[in-house]
C-alpha positions in Angstrom: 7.0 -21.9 -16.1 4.1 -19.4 -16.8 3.2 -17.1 -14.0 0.6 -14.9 -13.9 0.2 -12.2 -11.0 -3.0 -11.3 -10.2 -4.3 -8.4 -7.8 -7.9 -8.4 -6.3 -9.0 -4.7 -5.8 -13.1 -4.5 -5.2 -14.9 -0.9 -5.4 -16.9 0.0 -1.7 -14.4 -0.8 1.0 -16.3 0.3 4.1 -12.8 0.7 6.5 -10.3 2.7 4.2 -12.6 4.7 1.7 -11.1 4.8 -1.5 -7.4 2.7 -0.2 -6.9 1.0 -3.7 -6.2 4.5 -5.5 -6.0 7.5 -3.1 -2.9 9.0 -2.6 -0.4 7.1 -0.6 3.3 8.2 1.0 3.6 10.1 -3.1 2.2 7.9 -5.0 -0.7 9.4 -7.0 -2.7 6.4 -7.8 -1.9 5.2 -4.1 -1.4 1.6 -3.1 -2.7 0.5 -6.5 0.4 2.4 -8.4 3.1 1.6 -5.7 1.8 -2.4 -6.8 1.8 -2.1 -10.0 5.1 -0.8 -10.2 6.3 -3.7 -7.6 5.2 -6.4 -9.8 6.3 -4.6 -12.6 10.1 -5.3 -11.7 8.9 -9.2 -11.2 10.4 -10.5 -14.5 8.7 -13.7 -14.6 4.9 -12.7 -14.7 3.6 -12.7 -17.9 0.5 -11.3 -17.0 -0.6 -9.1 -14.1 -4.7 -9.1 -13.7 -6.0 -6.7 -12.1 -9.6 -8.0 -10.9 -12.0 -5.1 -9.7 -15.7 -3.5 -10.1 -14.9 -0.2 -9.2 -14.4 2.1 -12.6 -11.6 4.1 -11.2 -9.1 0.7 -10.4 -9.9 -0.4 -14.1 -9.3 2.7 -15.5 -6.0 3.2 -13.5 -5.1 -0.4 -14.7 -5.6 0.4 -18.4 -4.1 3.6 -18.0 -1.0 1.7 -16.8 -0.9 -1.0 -19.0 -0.7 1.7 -22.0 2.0 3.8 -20.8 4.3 1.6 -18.5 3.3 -2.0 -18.3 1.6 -3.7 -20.9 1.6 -7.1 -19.1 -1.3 -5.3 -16.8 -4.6 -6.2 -17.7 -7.7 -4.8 -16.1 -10.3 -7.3 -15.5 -14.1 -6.1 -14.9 -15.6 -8.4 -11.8 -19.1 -9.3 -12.3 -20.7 -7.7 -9.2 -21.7 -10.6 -7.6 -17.9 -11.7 -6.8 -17.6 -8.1 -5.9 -19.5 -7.0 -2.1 -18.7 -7.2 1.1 -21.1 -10.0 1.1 -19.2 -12.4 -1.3 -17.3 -15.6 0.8 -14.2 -16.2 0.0 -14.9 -19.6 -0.7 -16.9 -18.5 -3.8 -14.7 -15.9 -4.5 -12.3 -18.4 -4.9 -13.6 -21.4 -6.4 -16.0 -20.0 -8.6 -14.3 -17.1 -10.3 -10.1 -16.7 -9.2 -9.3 -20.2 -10.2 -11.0 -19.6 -13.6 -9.2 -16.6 -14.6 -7.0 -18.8 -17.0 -6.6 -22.3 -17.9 -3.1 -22.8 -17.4 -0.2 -21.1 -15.5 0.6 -20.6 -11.7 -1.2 -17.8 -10.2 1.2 -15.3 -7.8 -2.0 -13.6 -6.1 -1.4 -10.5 -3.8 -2.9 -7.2 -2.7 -2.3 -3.4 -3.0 -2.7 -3.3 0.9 0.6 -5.0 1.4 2.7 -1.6 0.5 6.1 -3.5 1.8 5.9 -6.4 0.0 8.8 -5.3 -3.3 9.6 -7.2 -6.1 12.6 -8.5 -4.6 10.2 -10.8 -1.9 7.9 -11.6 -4.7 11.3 -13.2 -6.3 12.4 -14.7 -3.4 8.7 -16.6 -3.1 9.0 -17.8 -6.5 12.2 -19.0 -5.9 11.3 -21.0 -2.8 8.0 -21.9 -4.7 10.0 -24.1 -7.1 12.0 -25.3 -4.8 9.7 -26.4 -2.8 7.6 -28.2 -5.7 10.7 -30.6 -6.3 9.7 -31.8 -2.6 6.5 -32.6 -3.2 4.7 -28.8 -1.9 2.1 -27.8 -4.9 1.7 -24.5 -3.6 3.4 -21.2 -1.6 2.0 -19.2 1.3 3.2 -16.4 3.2 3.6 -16.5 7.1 4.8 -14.8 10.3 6.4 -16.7 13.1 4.6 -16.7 16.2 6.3 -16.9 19.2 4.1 -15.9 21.8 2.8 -16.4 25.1 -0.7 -17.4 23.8 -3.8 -18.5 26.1 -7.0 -20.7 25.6 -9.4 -21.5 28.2 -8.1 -20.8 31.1 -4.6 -22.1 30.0 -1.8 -21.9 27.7 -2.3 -22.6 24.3 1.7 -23.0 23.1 3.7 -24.2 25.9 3.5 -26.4 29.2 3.7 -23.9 32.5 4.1 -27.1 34.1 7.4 -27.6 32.9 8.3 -23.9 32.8 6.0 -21.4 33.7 8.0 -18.9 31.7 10.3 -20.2 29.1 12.0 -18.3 26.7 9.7 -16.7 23.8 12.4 -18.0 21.1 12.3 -21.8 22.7 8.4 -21.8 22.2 7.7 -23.9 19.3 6.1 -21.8 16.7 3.1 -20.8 15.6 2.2 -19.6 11.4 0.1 -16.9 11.1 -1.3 -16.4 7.5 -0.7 -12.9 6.4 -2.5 -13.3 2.6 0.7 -11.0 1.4 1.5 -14.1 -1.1 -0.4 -17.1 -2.6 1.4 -18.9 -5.3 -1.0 -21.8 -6.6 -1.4 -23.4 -10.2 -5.1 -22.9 -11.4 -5.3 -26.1 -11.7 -4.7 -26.7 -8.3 -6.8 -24.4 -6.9 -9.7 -25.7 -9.1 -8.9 -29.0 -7.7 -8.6 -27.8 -4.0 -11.2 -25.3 -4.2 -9.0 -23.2 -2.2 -6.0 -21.4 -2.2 -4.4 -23.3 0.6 -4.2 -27.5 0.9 -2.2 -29.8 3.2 1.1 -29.5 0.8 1.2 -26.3 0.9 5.1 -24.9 1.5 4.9 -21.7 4.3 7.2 -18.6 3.2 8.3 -16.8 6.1 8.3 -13.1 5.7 9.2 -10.5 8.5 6.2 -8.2 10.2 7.9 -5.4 9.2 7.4 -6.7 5.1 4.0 -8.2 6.0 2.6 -5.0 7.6 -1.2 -4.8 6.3 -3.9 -1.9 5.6 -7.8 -3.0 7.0 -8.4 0.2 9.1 -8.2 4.0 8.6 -5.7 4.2 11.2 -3.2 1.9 9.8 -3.6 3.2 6.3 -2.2 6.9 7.6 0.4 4.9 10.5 1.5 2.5 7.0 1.5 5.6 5.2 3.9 7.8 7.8 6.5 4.5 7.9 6.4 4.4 4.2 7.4 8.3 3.8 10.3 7.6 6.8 11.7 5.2 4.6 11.4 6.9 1.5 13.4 10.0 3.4 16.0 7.5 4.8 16.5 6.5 1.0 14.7 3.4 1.3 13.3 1.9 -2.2 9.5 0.9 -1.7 9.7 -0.8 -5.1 
């Protein structure tokens, strides 16, 4: 089976200036590198796209395909799939699920810093696994388990029966981290999406899923990553 691993990376981000490729816990070219060098260790990609319209991510993706990956290819985004302004939906249907004809697309991003090669393994593993059950397609979750509230009353569990049960008795919730899609293009072309109704949910912990939108969690991600470089860790 052909997989192809494909990072997003858009030039302008108006939270973290510059996250893709400013320095990150030692990492020169920042989250970008520490990715690159993730999915490098993933045996089974073929290719690894790098999709972006900000010069510096392509020319940090070329850079790396010539001297330590050549299965990285940087892939110039036309602008209009690249702004703050762009939907997803469009995003997705109109320019991801064309990026090849054939192949099953492993689609993640540079702000998940935890997310090693060995997970992105274990999802392809449970991704063809879960294809001989009938699931055409992988996406990462959390487990929610929490005392959650909607109008006035809660949302997860009868306090009628119990007004506080244990958390771990609460049936659970999925949250959708976007660490890890895995989709056939020509599913997603079909779907229009990179979700549909037999799609198989890959459980990952918090402390893997942990994601960069703000300023403040790109130093706080950054601090963790250093502690567990020092405690001989392996971000890779």
């Amino acid at each position: 089976m052909s997989y192809i691993g494909f990072i997003p990376a858009r030039a302008g981000s108006e939270r973290v200036k510059y996250k893709n490729t400013r320095p990150f816990a030692g990492y020169d070219g920042g989250l970008l590198e520490l990715k690159l060098l993730q999915l490098s260790r993933v045996s089974r990609l073929s290719r690894i796209i790098v999709s972006s319209n900000d010069p510096a991510v392509l020319e940090y993706a070329a850079t790396f395909s010539r001297e330590r990956d050549h299965r990285v290819e940087p892939c110039e985004r036309p602008n209009e799939y690249g702004t703050g302004a762009t939907s997803m939906e469009t995003f997705i249907k109109d320019y991801i699920a064309h990026l090849s004809k054939d192949g099953t697309m492993l689609w993640t991003h540079v702000t998940h810093p935890f997310v090693r090669a060995d997970t992105y393994d274990r999802a392809l593993d449970e991704y063809e696994r879960a294809r001989t059950t009938g699931c055409d397609s992988l996406v990462s979750v959390n487990r929610v388990q929490k005392f959650l509230w909607k109008d006035g009353r809660p949302f997860n569990y009868d306090n009628t029966l119990e007004k506080w049960p244990r958390s771990q008795d609460l049936e659970p919730l999925w949250d959708i981290n976007h660490a890890i899609y895995i989709m056939p293009f020509d599913v997603m072309r079909t779907a229009g999406d990179r979700i549909t109704p037999k799609s198989h949910f890959f459980e990952i912990g918090e402390d893997v899923a942990m994601d960069i939108d703000w300023e403040e969690q790109f130093l706080l991600v950054e601090e963790i990553a250093r502690a567990r470089i020092e405690q001989g860790r392996s971000l890779l």
